[in-house]
C-alpha positions as CSV (number, residue, x, y, z in Angstrom):
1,X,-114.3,136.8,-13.7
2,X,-115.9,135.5,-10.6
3,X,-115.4,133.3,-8.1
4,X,-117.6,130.4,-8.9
5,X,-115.5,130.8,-13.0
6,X,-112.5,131.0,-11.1
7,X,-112.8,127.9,-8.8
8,X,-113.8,126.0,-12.2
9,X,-110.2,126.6,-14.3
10,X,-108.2,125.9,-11.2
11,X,-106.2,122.9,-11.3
12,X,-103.5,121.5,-9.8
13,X,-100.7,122.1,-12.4
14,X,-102.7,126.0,-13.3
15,X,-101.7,126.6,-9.5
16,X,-98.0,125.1,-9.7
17,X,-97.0,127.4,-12.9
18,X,-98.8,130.6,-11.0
19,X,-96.4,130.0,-8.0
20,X,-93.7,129.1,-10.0
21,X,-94.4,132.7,-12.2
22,X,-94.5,133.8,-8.8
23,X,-91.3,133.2,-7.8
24,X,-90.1,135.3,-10.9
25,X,-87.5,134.9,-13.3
26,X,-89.6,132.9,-15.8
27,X,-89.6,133.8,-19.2
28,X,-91.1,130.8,-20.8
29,X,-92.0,127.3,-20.7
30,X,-88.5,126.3,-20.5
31,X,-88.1,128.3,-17.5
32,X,-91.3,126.8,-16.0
33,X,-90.5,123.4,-16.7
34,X,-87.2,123.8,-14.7
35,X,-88.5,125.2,-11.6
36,X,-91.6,122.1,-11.9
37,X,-88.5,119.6,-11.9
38,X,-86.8,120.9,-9.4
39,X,-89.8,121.5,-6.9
40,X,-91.3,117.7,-7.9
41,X,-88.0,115.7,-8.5
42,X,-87.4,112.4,-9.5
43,X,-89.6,112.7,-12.7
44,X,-90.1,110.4,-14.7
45,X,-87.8,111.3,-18.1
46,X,-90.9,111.0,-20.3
47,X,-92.2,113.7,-18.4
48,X,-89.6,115.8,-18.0
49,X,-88.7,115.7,-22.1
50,X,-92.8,116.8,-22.4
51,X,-92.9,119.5,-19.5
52,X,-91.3,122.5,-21.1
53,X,-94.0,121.8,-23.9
54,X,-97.4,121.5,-21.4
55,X,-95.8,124.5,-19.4
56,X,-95.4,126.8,-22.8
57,X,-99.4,125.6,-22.6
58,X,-100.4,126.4,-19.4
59,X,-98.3,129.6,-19.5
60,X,-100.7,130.5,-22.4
61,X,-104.0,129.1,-20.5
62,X,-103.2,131.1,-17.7
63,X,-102.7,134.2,-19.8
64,X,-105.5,134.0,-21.8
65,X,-107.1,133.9,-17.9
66,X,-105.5,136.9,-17.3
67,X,-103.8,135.3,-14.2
68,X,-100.5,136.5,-15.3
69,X,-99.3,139.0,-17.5
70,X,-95.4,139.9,-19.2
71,X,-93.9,142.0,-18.1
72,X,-90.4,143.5,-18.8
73,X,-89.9,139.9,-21.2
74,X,-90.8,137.6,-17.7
75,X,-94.5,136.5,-17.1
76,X,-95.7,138.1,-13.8
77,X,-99.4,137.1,-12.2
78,X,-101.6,139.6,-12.0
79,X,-104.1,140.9,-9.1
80,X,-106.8,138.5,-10.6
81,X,-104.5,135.8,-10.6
82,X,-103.5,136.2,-7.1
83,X,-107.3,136.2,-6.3
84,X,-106.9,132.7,-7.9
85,X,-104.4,131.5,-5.8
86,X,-106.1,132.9,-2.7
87,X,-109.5,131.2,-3.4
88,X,-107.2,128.1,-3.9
89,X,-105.7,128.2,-0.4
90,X,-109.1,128.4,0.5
91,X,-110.6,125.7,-1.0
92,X,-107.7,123.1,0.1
């Protein structure tokens, strides 16, 4: 994948599940979706009760990326997805 395809699929919420993956320990969107509340806190409780669903999403958007990967039952990012995040820091 190349830069220019990367830069395209990054977004905002793509970039908070890679650092939250990151971080390690997650195993699903569940896990994801506690990590987002506790980094962005107060959200709203609509929000919150639809989170663990739009993580399970972008946990499957970013794998189908190949931006992260499981690994021993937790999600891990991979070397591309690291480009990602690095082209990210770049861009903001």
């Amino acid at each position: 994948m190349d830069d220019a395809t990367i830069r395209r699929y990054l977004s905002a919420s793509r970039l908070t599940v890679l650092d939250i993956v990151d971080a390690g320990g997650a195993r699903n969107g569940d896990d994801v979706a506690s990590a987002w509340i506790h980094r962005r806190a107060p959200i709203a409780p609509t929000h919150a009760r639809r989170l663990p669903r739009v993580s399970g999403q972008l946990l499957w958007q970013l794998a189908n990326l190949q931006w992260i990967e499981r690994v021993d039952g937790e999600w891990a990012v991979t070397a591309l997805g690291r480009h990602a995040r690095g082209l990210a820091a770049v861009l903001s």
